[in-house]
Structure formats: C-alpha cells, structure tokens
C-alpha positions in Angstrom: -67.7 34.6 -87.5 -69.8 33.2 -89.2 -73.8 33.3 -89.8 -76.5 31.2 -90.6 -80.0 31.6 -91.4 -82.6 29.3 -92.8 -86.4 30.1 -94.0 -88.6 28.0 -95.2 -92.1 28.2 -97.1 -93.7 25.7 -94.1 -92.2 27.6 -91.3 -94.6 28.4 -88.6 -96.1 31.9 -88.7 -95.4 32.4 -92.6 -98.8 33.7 -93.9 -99.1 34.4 -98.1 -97.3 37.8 -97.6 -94.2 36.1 -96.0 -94.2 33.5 -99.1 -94.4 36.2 -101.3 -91.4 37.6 -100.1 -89.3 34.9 -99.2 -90.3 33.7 -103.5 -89.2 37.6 -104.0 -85.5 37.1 -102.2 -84.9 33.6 -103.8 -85.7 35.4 -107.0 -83.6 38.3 -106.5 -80.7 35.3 -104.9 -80.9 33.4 -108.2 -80.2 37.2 -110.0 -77.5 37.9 -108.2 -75.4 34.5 -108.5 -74.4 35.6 -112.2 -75.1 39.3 -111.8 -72.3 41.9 -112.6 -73.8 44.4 -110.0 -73.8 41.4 -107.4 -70.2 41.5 -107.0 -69.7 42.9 -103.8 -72.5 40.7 -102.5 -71.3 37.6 -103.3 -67.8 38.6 -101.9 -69.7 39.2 -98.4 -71.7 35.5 -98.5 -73.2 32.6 -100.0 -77.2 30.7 -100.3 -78.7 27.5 -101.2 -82.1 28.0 -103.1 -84.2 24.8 -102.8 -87.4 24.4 -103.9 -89.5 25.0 -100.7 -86.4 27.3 -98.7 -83.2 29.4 -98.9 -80.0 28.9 -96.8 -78.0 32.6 -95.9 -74.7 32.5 -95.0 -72.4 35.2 -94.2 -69.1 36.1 -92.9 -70.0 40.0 -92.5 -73.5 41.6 -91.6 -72.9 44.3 -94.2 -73.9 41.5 -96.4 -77.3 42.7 -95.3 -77.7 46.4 -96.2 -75.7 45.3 -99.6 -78.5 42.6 -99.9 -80.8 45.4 -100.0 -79.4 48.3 -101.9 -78.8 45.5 -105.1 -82.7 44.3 -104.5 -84.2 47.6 -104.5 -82.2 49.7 -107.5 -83.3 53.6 -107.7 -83.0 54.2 -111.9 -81.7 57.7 -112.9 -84.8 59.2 -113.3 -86.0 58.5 -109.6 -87.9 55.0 -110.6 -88.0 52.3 -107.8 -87.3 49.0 -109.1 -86.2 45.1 -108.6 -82.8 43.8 -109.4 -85.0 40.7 -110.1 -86.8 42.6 -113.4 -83.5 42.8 -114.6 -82.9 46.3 -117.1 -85.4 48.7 -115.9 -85.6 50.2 -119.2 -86.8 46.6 -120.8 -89.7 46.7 -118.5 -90.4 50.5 -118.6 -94.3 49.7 -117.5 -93.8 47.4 -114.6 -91.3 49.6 -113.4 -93.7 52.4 -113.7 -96.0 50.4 -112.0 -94.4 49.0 -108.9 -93.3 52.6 -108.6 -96.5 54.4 -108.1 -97.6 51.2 -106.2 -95.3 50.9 -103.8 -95.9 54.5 -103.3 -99.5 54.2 -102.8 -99.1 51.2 -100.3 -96.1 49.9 -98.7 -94.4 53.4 -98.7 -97.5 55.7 -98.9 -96.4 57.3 -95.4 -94.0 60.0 -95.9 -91.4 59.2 -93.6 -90.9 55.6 -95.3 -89.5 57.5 -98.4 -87.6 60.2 -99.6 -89.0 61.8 -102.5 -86.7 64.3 -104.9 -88.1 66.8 -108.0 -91.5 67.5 -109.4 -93.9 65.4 -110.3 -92.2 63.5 -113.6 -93.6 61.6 -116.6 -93.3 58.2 -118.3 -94.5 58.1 -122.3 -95.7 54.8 -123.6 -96.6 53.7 -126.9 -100.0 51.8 -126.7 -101.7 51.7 -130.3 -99.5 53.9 -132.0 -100.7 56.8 -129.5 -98.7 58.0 -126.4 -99.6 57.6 -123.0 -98.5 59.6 -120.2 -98.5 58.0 -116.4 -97.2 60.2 -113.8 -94.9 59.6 -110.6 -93.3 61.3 -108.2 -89.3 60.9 -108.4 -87.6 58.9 -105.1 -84.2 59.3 -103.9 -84.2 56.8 -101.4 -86.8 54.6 -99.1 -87.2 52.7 -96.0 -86.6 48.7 -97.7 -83.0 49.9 -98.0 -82.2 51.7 -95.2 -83.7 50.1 -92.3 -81.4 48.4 -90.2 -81.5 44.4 -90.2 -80.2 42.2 -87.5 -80.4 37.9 -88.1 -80.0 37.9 -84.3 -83.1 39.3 -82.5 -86.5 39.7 -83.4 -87.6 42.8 -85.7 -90.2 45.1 -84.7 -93.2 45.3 -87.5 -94.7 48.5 -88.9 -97.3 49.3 -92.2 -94.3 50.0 -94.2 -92.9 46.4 -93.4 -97.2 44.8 -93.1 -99.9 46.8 -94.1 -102.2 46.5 -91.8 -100.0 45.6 -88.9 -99.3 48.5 -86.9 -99.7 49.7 -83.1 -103.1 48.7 -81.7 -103.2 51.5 -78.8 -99.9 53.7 -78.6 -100.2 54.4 -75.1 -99.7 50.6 -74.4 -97.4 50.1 -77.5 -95.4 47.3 -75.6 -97.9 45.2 -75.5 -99.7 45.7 -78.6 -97.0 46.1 -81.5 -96.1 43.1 -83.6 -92.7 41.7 -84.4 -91.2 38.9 -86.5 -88.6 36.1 -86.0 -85.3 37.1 -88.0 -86.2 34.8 -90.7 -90.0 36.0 -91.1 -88.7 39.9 -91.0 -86.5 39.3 -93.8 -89.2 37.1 -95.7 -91.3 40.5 -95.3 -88.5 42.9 -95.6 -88.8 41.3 -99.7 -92.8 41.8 -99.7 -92.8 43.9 -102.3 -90.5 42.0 -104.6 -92.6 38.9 -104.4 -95.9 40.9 -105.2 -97.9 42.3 -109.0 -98.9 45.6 -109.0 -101.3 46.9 -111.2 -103.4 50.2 -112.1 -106.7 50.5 -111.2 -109.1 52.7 -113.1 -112.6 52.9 -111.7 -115.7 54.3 -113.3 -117.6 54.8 -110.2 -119.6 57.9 -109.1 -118.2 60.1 -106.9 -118.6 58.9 -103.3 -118.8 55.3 -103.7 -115.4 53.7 -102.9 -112.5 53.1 -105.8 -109.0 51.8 -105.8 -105.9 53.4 -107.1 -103.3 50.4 -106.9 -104.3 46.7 -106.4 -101.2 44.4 -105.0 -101.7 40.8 -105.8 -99.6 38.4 -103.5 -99.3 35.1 -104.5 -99.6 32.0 -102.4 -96.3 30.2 -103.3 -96.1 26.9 -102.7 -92.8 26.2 -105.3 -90.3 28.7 -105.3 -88.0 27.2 -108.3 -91.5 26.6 -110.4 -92.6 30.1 -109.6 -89.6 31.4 -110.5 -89.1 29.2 -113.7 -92.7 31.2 -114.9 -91.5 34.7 -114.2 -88.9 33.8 -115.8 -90.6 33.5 -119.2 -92.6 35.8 -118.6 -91.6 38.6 -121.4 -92.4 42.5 -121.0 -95.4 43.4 -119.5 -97.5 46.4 -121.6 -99.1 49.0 -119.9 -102.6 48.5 -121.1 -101.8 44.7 -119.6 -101.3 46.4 -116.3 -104.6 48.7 -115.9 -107.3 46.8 -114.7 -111.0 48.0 -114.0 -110.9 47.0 -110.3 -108.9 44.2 -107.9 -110.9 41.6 -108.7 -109.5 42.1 -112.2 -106.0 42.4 -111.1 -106.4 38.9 -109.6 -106.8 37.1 -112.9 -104.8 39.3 -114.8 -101.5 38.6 -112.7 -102.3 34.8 -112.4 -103.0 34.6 -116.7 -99.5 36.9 -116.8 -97.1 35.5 -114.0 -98.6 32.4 -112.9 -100.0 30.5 -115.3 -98.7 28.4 -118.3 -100.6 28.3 -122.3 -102.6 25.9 -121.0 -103.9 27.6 -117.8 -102.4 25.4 -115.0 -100.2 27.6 -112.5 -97.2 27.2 -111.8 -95.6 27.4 -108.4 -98.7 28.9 -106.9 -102.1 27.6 -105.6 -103.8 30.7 -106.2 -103.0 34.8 -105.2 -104.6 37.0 -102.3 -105.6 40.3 -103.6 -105.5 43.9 -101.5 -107.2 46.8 -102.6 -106.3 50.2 -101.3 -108.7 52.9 -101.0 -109.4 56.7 -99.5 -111.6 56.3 -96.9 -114.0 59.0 -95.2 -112.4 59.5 -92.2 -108.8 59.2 -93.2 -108.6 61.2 -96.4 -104.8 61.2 -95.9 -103.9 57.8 -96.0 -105.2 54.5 -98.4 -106.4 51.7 -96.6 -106.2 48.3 -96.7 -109.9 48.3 -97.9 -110.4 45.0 -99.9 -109.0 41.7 -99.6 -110.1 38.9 -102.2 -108.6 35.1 -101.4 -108.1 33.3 -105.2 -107.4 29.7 -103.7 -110.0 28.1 -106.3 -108.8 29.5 -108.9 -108.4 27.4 -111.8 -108.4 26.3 -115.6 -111.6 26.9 -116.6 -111.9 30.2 -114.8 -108.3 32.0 -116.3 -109.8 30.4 -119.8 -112.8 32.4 -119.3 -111.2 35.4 -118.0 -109.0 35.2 -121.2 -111.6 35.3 -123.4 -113.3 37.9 -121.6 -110.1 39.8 -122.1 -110.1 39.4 -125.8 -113.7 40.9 -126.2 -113.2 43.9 -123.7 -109.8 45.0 -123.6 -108.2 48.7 -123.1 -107.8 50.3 -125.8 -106.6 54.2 -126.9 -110.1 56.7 -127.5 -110.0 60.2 -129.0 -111.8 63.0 -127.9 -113.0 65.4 -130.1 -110.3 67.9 -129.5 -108.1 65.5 -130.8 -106.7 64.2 -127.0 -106.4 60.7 -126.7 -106.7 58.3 -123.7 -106.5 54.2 -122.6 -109.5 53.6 -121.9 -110.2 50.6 -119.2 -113.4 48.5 -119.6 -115.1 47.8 -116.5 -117.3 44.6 -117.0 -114.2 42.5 -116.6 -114.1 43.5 -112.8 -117.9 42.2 -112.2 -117.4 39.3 -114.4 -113.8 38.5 -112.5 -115.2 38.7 -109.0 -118.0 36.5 -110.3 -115.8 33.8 -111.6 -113.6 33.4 -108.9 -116.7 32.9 -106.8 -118.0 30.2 -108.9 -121.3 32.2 -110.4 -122.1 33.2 -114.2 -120.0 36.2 -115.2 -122.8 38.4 -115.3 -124.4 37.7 -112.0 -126.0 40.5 -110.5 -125.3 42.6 -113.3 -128.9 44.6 -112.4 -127.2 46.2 -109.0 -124.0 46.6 -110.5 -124.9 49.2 -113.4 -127.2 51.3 -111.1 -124.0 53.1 -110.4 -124.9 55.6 -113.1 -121.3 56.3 -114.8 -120.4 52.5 -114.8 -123.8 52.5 -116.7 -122.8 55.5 -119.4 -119.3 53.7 -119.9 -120.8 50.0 -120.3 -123.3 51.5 -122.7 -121.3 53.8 -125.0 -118.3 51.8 -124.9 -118.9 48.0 -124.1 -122.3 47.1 -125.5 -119.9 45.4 -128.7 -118.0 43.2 -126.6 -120.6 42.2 -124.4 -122.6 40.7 -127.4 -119.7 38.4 -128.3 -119.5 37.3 -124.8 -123.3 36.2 -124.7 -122.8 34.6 -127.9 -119.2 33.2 -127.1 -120.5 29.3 -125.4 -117.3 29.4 -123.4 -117.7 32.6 -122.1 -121.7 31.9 -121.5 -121.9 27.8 -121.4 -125.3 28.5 -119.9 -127.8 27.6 -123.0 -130.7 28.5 -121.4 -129.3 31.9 -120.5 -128.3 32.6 -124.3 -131.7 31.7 -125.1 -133.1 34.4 -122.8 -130.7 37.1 -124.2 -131.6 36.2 -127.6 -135.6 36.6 -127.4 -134.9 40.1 -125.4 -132.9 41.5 -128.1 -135.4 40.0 -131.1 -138.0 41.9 -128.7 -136.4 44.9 -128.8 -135.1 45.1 -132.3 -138.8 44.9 -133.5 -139.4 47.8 -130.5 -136.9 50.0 -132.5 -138.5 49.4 -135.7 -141.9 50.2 -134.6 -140.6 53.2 -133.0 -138.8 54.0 -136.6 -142.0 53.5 -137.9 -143.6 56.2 -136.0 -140.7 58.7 -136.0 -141.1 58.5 -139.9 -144.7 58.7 -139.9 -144.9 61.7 -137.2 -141.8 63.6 -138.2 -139.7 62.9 -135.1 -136.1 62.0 -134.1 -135.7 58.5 -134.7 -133.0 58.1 -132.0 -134.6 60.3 -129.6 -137.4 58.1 -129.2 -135.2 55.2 -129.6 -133.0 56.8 -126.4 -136.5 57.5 -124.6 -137.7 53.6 -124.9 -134.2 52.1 -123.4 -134.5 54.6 -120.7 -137.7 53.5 -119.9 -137.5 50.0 -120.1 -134.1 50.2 -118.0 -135.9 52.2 -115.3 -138.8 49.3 -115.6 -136.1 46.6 -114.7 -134.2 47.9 -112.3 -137.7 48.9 -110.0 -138.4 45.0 -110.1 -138.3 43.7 -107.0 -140.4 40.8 -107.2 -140.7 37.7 -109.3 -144.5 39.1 -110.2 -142.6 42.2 -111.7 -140.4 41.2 -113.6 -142.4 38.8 -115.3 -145.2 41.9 -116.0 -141.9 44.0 -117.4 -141.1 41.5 -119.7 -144.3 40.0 -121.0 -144.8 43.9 -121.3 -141.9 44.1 -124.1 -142.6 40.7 -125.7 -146.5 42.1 -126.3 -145.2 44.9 -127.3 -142.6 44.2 -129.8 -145.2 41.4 -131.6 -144.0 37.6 -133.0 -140.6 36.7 -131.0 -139.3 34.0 -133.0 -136.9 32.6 -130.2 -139.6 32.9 -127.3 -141.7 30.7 -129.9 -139.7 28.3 -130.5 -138.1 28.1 -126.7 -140.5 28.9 -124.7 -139.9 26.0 -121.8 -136.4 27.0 -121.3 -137.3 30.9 -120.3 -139.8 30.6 -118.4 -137.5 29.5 -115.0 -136.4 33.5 -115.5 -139.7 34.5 -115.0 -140.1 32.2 -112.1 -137.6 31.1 -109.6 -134.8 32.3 -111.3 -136.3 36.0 -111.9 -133.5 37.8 -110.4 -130.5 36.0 -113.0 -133.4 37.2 -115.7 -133.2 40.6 -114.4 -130.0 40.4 -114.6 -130.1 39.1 -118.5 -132.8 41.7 -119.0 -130.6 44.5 -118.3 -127.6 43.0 -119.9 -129.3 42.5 -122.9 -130.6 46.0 -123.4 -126.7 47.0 -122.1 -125.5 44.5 -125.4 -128.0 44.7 -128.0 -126.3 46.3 -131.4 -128.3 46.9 -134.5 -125.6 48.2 -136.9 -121.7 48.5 -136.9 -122.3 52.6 -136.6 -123.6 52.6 -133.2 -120.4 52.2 -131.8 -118.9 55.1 -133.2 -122.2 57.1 -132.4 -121.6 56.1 -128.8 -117.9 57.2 -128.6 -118.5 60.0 -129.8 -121.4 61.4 -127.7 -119.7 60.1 -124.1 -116.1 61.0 -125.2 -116.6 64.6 -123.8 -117.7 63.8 -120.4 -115.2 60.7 -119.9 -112.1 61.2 -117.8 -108.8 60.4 -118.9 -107.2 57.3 -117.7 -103.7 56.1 -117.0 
C-alpha cells in the first residue's frame, strides 16, 4: 500500500514554527536524494520538493523512523546534528551550537533525551587562541524515537512546541494540543529549520538573561531559502555568540538569509525566542522573549553590519595569562532598536544603569562606539552627531582643566579624571525632566569654557535641551560612554576590568 502525504507553506494552521520545519525537511529531502547515507531511505520512498510544498510517498511506514534517524545524526563524540549541515566536522561551531541549544530548549526536559559521559569539551581556534565551549554528550533523543503515524492526528508536547503543553492536567482531554499529520511532521523538523546561537549577557545578577536564542524564520520560498543556506560557508564561533536575542535576530538573517546586497532570500523576516530561568521555575528555561522581525530590511541588516564591524567579539587576556571571547553588548540595544525603527542608541540612559553592562561598555566598547557616532550610516542623524561632538569637546577641555589642577596640586591625574565621569554620569542619569537636563549640561558647557561646535551649531542642539531632552540624555551618556582621548586608554581599560570579567563562551 501505498502512502501519500502533502504539506504545504499556505496550509491552514501552519504558524512560522511549522514553516520553519517544513523548509528544515525539504532541506534535509534535497540532502538525501544524492546522499550515500540516504540509501535505505530512498529504497523505502520517494518526494517532490516544489517551491511552496513537499509531496511524501511511501510504500513502508519505516520510511518514517529512517526519515528521522538520517535527519538527526549523533557524531562519535555525543554531538546532535543535521544531515542537512552535511560533515559535522566542517561545521564544528554550529554543530556545537545546535547541540547545547537544542538542549537548552526543545530537549531541555530530561526525559526527551538520553544523555551519556561527563560533561565534554569542544576547542576552537578564534584569533589564534583556543576556546573551550562545553556540552553534555547525547546518546539518543526524542525527534528520533518518537513514534510517527501519517494516519491520525499527533498529540503535541514542549519537546515537539515550546510553549504548547497541557493547560490543566486534571482535564488534559480537553486542554492538550495536537496537529494534523502533515503539521506534526512539519514540527517534528522544528529544529532543523531554526539558528541557534549563544547568548552572553553582561547583566547584574537578578535581572533576567538568556542562554540560547532560536531564531525561526518566516519562510515564504522553500527552494530560495534553501538556495542561501546553501552558500552559506562555515559559520565561526565568535559569528555565533551574540550579546542578547535581539542580536541573534540580525545576525542569522545577515548569515543565512540575506544576500551581499542585504535583500533576503526566501524569507520575509525571522521570529526570535529567548529562553530564560525564571524565579519560580529555577529548573526549567522558559519561553521568556519573543521578538517578530517582519520589517526587517535593507537598510537595517546594512546598519547592523556595520555595527558588527566596530564591536565585534574578540579574544581578551587576563593578567594571569587566561584568555576569553569576549561579547560586546551594545549590539543587542542597538539591534532591538533597529528592528523597531528608532536610532540605535535610543534609550541608551536606562539601558547602562545596569551597572556591569555599564563597566563592560566603558572598559571595553567606548572605541567602537566613537566610530559609530562618527560612522553617517551607522548615525544618519546630523543633528545628533552634532550633539555628541560639542559633549565630548566639553569634556576634553574638563580633563585638561582637571590635568591642570592635578599638576598644580600634586594629585592623581586619573583619579580625578575617574571622579568627574562619575559625577557627571550620576548628574545624567537623575534627570528626569527637560529643566534638568538642560541645567546638567549648560553646567558642563560653563564649565569646560569656549565649545567650538556648540558655537558654531548652536540652533541644531538646542531641540535636545527641549523637546527632545530625553534622546539628548541619551547622547549625553553615550558620549561620556564614547569619548577617547588617546589610543592608551583602551589598553588601560582592559586591563583594570579584566580581573573582575567572567569568562565567556
């Protein structure tokens, strides 16, 4: 006998995690046709990929569970991965990746896996320094043994949906989910379909983080989608860590999606789910943030791209001589702020009261954030640049008045300098009002003497003291958070804040 099944991108019910999946099975389908290891499955049926669907047929159900053990290949050393990557040990990092992702999401409960051996280890070679990221080793998990029928609708469980699980146990008849055949197996490839990347968050502790962000794509052209991953070559690791979802978002659509020019291809955008610890369920991560990208376009993965260029992980040394990839974290505010159509650096003010975010943006990202303000693509905003400017001619002649008197009286120049920016920074942040900003600021200008900038552009600040005050709070802080006097200062930075930073990835 023999069976048929048919699923289509524009079925009813198919939400952006179906489309995902059902892109991630005509992916691993177009694999398999001149696949070695796809043998056996080709023996037990056939498909038709078309651009929008994929036509199953089969003379034998096994050609199910076969479907699944060649999708989902377990590596030697205990390393989930997709038939669809092709040699895991070409794309060490996104194996790595999806590993500890699907680990952390689909498969984070225990009984959707079976885990083998200690806690392993995967080197990398990122600037000529190695980089460690651990995983726990699997022998098996749920996407390839759970049973499949194309006959009768398939219960639904977090493993399969995240998120879509019994509403009230005692009535669990009622108030479980479950798919059509054809949506169940679109879901049953989820995770093929989806980008996984690490998340490193300098947050204080409390405040919530994420681990793992998934990106699923919203498909819309399963052979052009295809066609892009493709040519996509090897993903690094440092192309994988991101500083937050948000982040992850751009990252995957600029690496998977998107061609040199910046239109995407085979997608209209990606949905994005962060997974976090939460307070009352310390033993599970939630689905805890969900960002839709549907506007995302040219101009905005141009932007990100530069961003990317002027703040992008790189390998840090301690003073013991340990190294680490370190993540920059301004990328995540500006991302979030780009795919909601503001400047980059809106609301920059709230953001860097978290006080480690602060430490890291200072010591490590005051360089790169410079070049961004002065970059016309990254800031197109003239007016803004304006603002910037005067505040760090302001504060340059601060510091050498303040180098003046620590000459004069005998003190630590840097001390006092450290003093002032602490000062000033608590001065911005307690603005709450358009009157106190404009009294914080007027205070530096006075202070600091002739401004040739607020002289000779005078009418294009002033909205930042007025109606606009809290965007110039925002420029305030960042330009005290950018300002760099002297190529040194970077070093001096690294090294005072590389004792108290965590390792990353």
């Amino acid at each position: 006998m023999v069976g048929v099944l048919e699923i289509s991108l524009h079925d009813p019910g198919m939400t952006v995690l179906h489309r995902a999946g059902l892109a991630g099975l005509w992916m691993t389908l177009e694999r398999a046709e001149d696949d070695s290891e796809a043998q056996a499955l080709r023996g037990l049926g056939s498909w038709r990929l078309e651009r929008d669907s994929i036509r199953l047929e089969w003379a034998d159900e096994a050609f199910f569970p076969c479907l699944f053990h060649y999708a989902y290949p377990i590596t030697p050393k205990g390393l989930m991965s997709l038939a669809l990557l092709g040699d895991p040990d070409a794309r060490r990092a996104e194996v790595c990746v999806f590993h500890n992702g699907l680990l952390d999401t689909f498969l984070q409960h225990p009984k959707s896996r079976k885990l083998r051996g200690p806690v392993q280890h995967e080197a990398f070679d990122v600037e000529g320094q190695q980089q460690l990221v651990s995983y726990r080793p699997i022998q098996d998990h749920i996407f390839r043994w759970e049973p499949f029928s194309p006959d009768r609708p398939q219960p639904v469980a977090g493993w399969l949906l995240p998120g879509g699980v019994v509403r009230h146990y005692k009535h669990a008849g009622r108030t479980s989910l479950e798919e059509s055949p054809g949506r169940a197996l679109a879901l049953r490839f989820g995770p093929a379909g989806c980008g996984y990347f690490l998340v490193q968050q300098r947050r204080q502790e409390g405040v919530r983080t994420y681990r793992t962000a998934v990106v699923v794509p919203e498909i819309d052209d399963l052979g052009g989608y295809a066609r892009r991953a493709r040519s996509q070559r090897p993903a690094r690791l440092e192309e994988l860590s991101t500083a937050g979802p948000a982040e992850a978002a751009l990252r995957f659509l600029t690496l998977r999606a998107a061609d040199k020019q910046g239109e995407l291809m085979g997608v209209a955008g990606c949905q994005v789910l962060g997974f976090a610890t939460l307070a009352w369920s310390r033993q599970q991560r939630v689905r805890a943030y969900v960002l839709t990208t549907q506007g995302a376009d040219r101009e905005q993965l141009r932007r990100y791209r530069r961003i990317r260029q002027y703040l992008a992980p790189q390998v840090r040394r301690r003073a013991d001589g340990d190294t680490w990839l370190d993540v920059p974290q301004v990328p995540e505010l500006a991302a979030e702020n780009l795919l909601h159509c503001r400047p980059w650096w809106h609301d920059f003010a709230s953001w860097v009261a978290d006080p480690r975010l602060r430490q890291h943006v200072i010591g490590f990202e005051s360089r790169g954030l410079n070049r961004m303000l002065n970059d016309e693509t990254v800031t197109p905003e003239a007016e803004a640049r304006i603002f910037v400017r005067a505040c760090h001619e302001a504060w340059r002649n601060r510091l050498g008045q303040l180098s003046e008197r620590a000459r004069h009286q005998g003190l630590d120049r840097h001390s006092l300098f450290q003093g002032e920016r602490d000062r000033l920074r608590a001065a911005l942040a307690r603005c709450k009002t358009q009157a106190d900003l404009s009294a914080c600021i007027t205070d530096l200008w006075a202070r600091a003497g002739s401004v040739p900038t607020l002289q000779q552009a005078w009418v294009q600040v002033l909205p930042f003291l007025g109606e606009r005050w809290r965007a110039g709070r925002d420029l305030a802080l960042l330009a005290l958070a950018s300002y760099r006097s002297e190529p040194s200062d970077d070093a001096e930075a690294v090294g005072a804040l590389a004792a108290d930073t965590s390792q990353g990835a």
